[in-house]
Every structure is written in C-alpha cells, then in structure tokens.
TIVO-2410 file (N, C-alpha, C; in nm, 3 decimals):
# residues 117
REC num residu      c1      c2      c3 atome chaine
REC   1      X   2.638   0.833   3.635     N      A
REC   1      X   2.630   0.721   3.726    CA      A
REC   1      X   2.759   0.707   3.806     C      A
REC   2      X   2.836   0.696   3.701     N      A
REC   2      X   2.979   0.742   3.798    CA      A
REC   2      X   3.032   0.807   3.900     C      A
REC   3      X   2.973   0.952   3.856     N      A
REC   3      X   2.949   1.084   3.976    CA      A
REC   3      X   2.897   1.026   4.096     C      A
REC   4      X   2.804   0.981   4.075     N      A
REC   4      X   2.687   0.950   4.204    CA      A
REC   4      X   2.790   0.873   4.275     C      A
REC   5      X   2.813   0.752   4.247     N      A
REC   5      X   2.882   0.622   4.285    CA      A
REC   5      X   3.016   0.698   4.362     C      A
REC   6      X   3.123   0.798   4.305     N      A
REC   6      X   3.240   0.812   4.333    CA      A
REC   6      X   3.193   0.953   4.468     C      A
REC   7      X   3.093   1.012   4.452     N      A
REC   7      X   3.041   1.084   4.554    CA      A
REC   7      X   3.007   1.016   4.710     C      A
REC   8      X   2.931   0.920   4.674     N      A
REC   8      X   2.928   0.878   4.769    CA      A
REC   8      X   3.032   0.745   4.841     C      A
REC   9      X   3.081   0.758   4.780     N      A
REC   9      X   3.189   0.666   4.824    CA      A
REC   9      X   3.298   0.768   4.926     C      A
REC  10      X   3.303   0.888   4.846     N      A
REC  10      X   3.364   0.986   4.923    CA      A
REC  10      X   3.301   1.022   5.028     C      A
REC  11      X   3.142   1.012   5.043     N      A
REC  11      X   3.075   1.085   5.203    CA      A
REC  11      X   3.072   0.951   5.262     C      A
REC  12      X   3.107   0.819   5.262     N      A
REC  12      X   3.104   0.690   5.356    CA      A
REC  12      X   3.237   0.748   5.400     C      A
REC  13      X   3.334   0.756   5.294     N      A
REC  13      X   3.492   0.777   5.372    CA      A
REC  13      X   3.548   0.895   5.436     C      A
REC  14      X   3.436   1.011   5.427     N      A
REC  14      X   3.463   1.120   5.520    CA      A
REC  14      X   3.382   1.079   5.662     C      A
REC  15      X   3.310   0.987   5.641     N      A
REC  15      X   3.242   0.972   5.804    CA      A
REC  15      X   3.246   0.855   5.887     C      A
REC  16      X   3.352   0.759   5.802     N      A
REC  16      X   3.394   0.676   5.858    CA      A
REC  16      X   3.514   0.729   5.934     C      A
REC  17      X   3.591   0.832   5.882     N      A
REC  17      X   3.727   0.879   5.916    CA      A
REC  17      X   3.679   1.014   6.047     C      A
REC  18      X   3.558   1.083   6.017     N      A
REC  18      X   3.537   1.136   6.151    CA      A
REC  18      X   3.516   1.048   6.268     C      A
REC  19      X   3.437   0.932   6.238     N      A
REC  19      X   3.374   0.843   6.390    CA      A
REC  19      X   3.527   0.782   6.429     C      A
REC  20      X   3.593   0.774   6.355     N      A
REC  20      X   3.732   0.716   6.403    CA      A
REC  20      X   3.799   0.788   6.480     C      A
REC  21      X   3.810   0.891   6.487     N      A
REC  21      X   3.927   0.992   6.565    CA      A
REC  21      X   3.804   1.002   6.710     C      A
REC  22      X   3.706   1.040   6.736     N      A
REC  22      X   3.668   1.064   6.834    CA      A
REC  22      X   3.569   0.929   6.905     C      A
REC  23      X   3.634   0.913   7.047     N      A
REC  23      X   3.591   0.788   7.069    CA      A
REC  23      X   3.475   0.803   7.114     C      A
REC  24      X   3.373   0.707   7.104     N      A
REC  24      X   3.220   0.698   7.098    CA      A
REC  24      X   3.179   0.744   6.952     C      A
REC  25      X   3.210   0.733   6.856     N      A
REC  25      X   3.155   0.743   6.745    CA      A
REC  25      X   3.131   0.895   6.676     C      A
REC  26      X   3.136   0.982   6.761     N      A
REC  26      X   3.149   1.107   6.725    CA      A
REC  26      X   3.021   1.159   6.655     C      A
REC  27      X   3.007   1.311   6.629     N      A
REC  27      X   2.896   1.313   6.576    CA      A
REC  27      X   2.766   1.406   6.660     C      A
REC  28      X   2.774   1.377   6.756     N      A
REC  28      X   2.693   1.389   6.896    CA      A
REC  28      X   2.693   1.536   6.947     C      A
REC  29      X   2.742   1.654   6.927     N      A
REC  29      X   2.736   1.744   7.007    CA      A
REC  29      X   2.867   1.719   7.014     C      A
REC  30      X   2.930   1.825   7.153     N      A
REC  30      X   3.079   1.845   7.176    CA      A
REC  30      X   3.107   1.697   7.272     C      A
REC  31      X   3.198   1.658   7.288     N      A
REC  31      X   3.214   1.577   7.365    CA      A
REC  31      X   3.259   1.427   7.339     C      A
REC  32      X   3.221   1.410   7.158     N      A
REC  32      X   3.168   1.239   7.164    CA      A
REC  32      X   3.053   1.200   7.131     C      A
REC  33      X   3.028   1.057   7.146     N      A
REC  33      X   2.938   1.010   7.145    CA      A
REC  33      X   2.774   0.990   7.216     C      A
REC  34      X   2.716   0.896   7.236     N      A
REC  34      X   2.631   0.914   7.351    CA      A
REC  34      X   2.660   0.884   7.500     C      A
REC  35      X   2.730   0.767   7.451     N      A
REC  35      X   2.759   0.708   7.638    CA      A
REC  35      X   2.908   0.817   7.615     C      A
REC  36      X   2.940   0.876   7.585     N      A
REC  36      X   3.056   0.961   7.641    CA      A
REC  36      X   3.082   1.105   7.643     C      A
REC  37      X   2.944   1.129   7.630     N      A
REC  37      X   2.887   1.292   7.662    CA      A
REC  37      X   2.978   1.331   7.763     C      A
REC  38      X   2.956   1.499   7.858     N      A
REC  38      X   3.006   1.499   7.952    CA      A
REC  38      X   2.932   1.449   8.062     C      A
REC  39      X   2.967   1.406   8.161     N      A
REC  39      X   2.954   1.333   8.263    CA      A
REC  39      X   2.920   1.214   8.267     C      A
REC  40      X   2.993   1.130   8.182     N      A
REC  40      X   3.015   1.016   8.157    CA      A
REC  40      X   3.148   0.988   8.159     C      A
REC  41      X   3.190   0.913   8.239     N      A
REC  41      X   3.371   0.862   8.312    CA      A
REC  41      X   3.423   0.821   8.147     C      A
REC  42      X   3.515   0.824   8.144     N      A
REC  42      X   3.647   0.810   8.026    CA      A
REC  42      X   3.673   0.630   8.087     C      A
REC  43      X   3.750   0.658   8.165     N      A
REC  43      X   3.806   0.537   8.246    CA      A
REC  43      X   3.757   0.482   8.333     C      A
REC  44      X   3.711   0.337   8.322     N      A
REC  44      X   3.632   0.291   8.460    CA      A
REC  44      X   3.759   0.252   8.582     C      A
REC  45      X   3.672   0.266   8.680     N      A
REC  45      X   3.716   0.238   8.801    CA      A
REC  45      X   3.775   0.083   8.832     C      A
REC  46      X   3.739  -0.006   8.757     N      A
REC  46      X   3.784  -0.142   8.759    CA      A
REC  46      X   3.712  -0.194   8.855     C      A
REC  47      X   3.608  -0.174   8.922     N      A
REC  47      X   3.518  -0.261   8.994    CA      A
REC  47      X   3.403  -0.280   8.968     C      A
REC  48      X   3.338  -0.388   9.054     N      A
REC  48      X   3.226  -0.406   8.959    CA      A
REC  48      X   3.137  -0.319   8.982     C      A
REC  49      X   3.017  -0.324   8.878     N      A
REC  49      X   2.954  -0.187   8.901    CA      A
REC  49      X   3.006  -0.069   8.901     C      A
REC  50      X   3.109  -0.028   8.931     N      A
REC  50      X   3.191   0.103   8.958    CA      A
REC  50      X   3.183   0.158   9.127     C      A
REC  51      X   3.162   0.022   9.226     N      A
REC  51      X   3.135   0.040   9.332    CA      A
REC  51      X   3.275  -0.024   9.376     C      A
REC  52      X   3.341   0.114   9.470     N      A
REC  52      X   3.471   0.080   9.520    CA      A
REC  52      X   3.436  -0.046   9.684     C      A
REC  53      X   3.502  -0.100   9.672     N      A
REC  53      X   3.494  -0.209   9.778    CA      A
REC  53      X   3.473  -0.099   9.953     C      A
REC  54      X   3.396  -0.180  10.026     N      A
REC  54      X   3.408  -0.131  10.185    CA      A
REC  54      X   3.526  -0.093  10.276     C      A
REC  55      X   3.544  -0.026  10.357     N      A
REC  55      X   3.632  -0.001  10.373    CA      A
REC  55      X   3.670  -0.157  10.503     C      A
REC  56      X   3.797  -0.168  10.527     N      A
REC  56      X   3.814  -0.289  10.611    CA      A
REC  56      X   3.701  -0.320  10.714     C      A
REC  57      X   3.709  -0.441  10.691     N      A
REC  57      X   3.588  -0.443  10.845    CA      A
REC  57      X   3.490  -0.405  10.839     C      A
REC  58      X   3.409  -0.327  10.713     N      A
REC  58      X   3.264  -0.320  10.733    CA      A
REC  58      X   3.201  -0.431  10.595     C      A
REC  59      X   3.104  -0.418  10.639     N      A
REC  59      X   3.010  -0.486  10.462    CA      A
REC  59      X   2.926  -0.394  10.443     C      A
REC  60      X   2.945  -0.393  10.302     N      A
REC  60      X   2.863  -0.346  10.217    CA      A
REC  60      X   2.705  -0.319  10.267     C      A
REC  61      X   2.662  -0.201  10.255     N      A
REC  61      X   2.490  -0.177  10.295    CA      A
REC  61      X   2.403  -0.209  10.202     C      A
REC  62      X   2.303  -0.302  10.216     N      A
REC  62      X   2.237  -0.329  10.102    CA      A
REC  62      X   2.140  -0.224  10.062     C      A
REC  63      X   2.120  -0.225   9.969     N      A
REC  63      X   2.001  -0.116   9.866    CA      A
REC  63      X   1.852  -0.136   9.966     C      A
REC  64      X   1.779  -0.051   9.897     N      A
REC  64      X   1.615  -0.064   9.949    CA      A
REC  64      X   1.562  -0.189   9.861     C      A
REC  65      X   1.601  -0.149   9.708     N      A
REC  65      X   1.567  -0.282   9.646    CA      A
REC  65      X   1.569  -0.425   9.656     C      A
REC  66      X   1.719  -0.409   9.715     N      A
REC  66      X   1.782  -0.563   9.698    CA      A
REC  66      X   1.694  -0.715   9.822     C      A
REC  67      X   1.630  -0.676   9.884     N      A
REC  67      X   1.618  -0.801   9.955    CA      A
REC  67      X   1.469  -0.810   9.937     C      A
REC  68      X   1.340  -0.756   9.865     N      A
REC  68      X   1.259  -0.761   9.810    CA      A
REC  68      X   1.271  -0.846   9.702     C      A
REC  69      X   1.347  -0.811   9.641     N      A
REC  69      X   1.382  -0.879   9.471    CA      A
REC  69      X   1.471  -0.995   9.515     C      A
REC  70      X   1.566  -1.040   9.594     N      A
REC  70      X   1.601  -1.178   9.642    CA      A
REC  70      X   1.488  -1.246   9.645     C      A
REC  71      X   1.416  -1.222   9.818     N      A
REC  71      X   1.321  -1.332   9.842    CA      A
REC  71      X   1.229  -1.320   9.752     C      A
REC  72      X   1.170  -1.260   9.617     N      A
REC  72      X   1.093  -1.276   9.502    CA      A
REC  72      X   1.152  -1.357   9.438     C      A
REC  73      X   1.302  -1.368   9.412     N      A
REC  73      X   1.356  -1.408   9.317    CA      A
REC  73      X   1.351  -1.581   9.373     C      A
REC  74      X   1.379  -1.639   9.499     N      A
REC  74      X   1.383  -1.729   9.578    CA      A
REC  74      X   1.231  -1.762   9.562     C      A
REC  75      X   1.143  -1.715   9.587     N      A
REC  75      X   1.003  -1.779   9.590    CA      A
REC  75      X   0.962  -1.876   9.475     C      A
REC  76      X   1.021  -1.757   9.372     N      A
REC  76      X   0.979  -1.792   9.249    CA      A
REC  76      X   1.049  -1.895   9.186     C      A
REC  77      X   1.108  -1.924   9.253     N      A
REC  77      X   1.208  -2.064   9.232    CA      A
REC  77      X   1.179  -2.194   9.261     C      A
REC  78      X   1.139  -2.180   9.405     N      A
REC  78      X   1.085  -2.285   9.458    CA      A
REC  78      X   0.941  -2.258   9.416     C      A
REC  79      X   0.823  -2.223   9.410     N      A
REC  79      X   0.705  -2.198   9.370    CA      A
REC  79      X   0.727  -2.294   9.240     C      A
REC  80      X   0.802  -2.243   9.145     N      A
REC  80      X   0.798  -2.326   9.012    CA      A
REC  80      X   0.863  -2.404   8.984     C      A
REC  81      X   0.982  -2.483   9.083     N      A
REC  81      X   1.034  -2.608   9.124    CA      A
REC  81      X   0.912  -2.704   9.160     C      A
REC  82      X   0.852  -2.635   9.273     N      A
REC  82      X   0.727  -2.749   9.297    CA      A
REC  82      X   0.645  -2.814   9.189     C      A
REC  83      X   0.570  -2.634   9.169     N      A
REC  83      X   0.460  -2.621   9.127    CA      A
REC  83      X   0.475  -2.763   8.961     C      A
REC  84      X   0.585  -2.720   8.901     N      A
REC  84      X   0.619  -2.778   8.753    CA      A
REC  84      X   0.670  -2.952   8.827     C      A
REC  85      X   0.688  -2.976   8.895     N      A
REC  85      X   0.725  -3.139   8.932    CA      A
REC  85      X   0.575  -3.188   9.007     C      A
REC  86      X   0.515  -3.139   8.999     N      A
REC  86      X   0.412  -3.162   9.067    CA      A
REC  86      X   0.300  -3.177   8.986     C      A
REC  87      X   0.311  -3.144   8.869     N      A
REC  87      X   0.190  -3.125   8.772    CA      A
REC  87      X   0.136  -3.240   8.724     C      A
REC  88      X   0.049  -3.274   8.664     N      A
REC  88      X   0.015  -3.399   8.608    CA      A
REC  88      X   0.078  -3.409   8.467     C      A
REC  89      X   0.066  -3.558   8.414     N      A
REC  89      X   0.163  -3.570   8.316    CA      A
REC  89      X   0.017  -3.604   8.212     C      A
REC  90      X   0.015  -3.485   8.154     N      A
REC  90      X  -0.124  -3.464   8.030    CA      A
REC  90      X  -0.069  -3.501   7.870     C      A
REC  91      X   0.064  -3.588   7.888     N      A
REC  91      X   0.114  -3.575   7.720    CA      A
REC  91      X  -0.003  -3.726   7.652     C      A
REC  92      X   0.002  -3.681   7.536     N      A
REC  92      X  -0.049  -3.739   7.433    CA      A
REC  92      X   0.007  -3.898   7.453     C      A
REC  93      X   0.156  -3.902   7.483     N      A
REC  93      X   0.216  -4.053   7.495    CA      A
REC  93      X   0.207  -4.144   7.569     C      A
REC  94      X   0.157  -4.088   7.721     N      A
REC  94      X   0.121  -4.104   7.854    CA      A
REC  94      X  -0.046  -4.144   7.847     C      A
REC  95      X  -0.135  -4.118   7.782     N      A
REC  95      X  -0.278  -4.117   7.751    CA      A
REC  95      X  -0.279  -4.229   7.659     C      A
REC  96      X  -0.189  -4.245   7.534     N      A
REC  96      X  -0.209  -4.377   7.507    CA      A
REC  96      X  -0.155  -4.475   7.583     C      A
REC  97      X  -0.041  -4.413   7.617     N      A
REC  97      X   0.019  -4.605   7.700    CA      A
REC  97      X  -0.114  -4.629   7.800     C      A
REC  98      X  -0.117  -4.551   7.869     N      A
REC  98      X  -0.277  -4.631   7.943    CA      A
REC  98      X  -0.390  -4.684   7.878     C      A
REC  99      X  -0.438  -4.647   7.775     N      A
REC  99      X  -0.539  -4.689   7.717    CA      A
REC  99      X  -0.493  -4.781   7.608     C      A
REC 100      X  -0.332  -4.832   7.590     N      A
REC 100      X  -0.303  -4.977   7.518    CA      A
REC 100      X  -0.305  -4.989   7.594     C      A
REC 101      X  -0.242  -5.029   7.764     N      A
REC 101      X  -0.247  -5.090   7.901    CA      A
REC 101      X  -0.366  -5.129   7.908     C      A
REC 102      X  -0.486  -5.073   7.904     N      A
REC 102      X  -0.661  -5.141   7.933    CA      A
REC 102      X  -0.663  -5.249   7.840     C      A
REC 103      X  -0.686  -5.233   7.736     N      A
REC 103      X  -0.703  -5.286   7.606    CA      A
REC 103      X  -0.586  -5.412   7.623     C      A
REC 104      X  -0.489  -5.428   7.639     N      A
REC 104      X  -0.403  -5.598   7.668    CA      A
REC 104      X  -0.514  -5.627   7.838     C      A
REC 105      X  -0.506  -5.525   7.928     N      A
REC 105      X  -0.585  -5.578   7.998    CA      A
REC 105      X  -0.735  -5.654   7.972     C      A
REC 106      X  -0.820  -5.623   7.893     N      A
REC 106      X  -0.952  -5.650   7.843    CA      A
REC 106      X  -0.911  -5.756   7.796     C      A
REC 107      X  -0.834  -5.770   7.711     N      A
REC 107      X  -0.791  -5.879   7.598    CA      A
REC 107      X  -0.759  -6.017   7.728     C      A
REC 108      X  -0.687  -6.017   7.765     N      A
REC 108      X  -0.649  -6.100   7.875    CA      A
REC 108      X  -0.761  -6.137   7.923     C      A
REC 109      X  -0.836  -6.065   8.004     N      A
REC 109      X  -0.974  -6.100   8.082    CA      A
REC 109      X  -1.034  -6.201   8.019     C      A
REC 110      X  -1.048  -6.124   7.910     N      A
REC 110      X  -1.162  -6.205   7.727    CA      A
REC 110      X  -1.096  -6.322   7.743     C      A
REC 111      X  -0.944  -6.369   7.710     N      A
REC 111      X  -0.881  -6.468   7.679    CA      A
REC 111      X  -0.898  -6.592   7.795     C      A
REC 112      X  -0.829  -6.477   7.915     N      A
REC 112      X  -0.874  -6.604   8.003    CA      A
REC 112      X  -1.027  -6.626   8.046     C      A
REC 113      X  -1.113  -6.537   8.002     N      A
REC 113      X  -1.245  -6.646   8.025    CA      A
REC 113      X  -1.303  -6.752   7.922     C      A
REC 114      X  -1.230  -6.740   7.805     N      A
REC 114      X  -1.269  -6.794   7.716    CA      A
REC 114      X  -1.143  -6.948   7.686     C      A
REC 115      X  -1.060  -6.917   7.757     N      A
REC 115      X  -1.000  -7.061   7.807    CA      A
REC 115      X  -1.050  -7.129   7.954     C      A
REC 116      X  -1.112  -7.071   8.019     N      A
REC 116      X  -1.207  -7.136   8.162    CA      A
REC 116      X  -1.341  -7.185   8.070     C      A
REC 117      X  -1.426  -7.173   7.974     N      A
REC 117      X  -1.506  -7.214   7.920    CA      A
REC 117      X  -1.474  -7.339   7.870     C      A
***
C-alpha cells in the first residue's frame, strides 16, 4: 500500500515539475502547450484585440460583420424595451387586488341600498 501511495506521489511530482518549466503547460508536442503551439505569438502586442491602431488621420474600416450585428443588436433592444413595458400585468397579485376592489365595491352598493331602504 505504501508502494502504490509513494509511487504515485512521485508521478504527480514528476508532472507537476514538467508543466512548470514549459509555459502553456507542456506536454503537447514540441512547442508547449495548446494556445502556444507554433504560430501562436509569445508576447502580445498590447492592443486590443491585437489590432495596431490606424495610422494618423484615418479610421478604422469596419468588418463585413460589424454593422449587421450593431443594428441587430440595437433592434433587439428597443424591440424588448417596448415590447416587455408594454405587456399586460398577468401577476397573480394584480388579479386579486381587482377582484377584492369589486367585492368592497358590491359590498358598498349592498350597503348603501340597504341604508336608502
């Protein structure tokens, strides 16, 4: 039982001590890990995306994607801004207060015809 136990204690600490030396976890083929295969950058560029800024004086060209997926993204905003303020109010709490609201109403009616008698 011992054996077993002190064996494997030794293969956690031989492969904890390989993923350590090579960054991305090692293991993978030559290179590293997964995200640091070859052709995968070491060092990022420090911008976002890894998209270097325009050069002076121009802007940025937008994608094919990008202004499809805006005004979707915008529709769907206002669509369910409306659509959700606009809905009827179906709660359980709202259904009784009206129907105690009738019921003092009825009661009243009853009362005051039965004080005109």
């Amino acid at each position: 039982m011992r054996a077993i136990s002190s064996a494997a204690g030794g293969m956690l600490r031989a492969r904890l001590r390989g993923g350590a030396r090579v960054r991305g976890g090692g293991g993978h083929g030559e290179g590293g890990g997964r995200w640091t295969t070859p052709g995968h950058e070491e060092q990022p560029k420090g911008y976002l995306f890894n998209r270097p800024p325009p050069p002076a004086g121009e802007s940025r060209k937008w994608e094919d994607w990008e202004l499809p997926c805006y005004v979707t993204s915008f529709l769907t905003v206002v669509i369910l801004g409306v659509g959700l303020n606009a809905k009827p109010d179906l709660t359980l709490e709202t259904w009784a207060h009206q129907k105690a609201l009738e019921r003092l109403q009825q009661q009243e009616l009853a009362s005051g015809e039965a004080q005109a008698e």
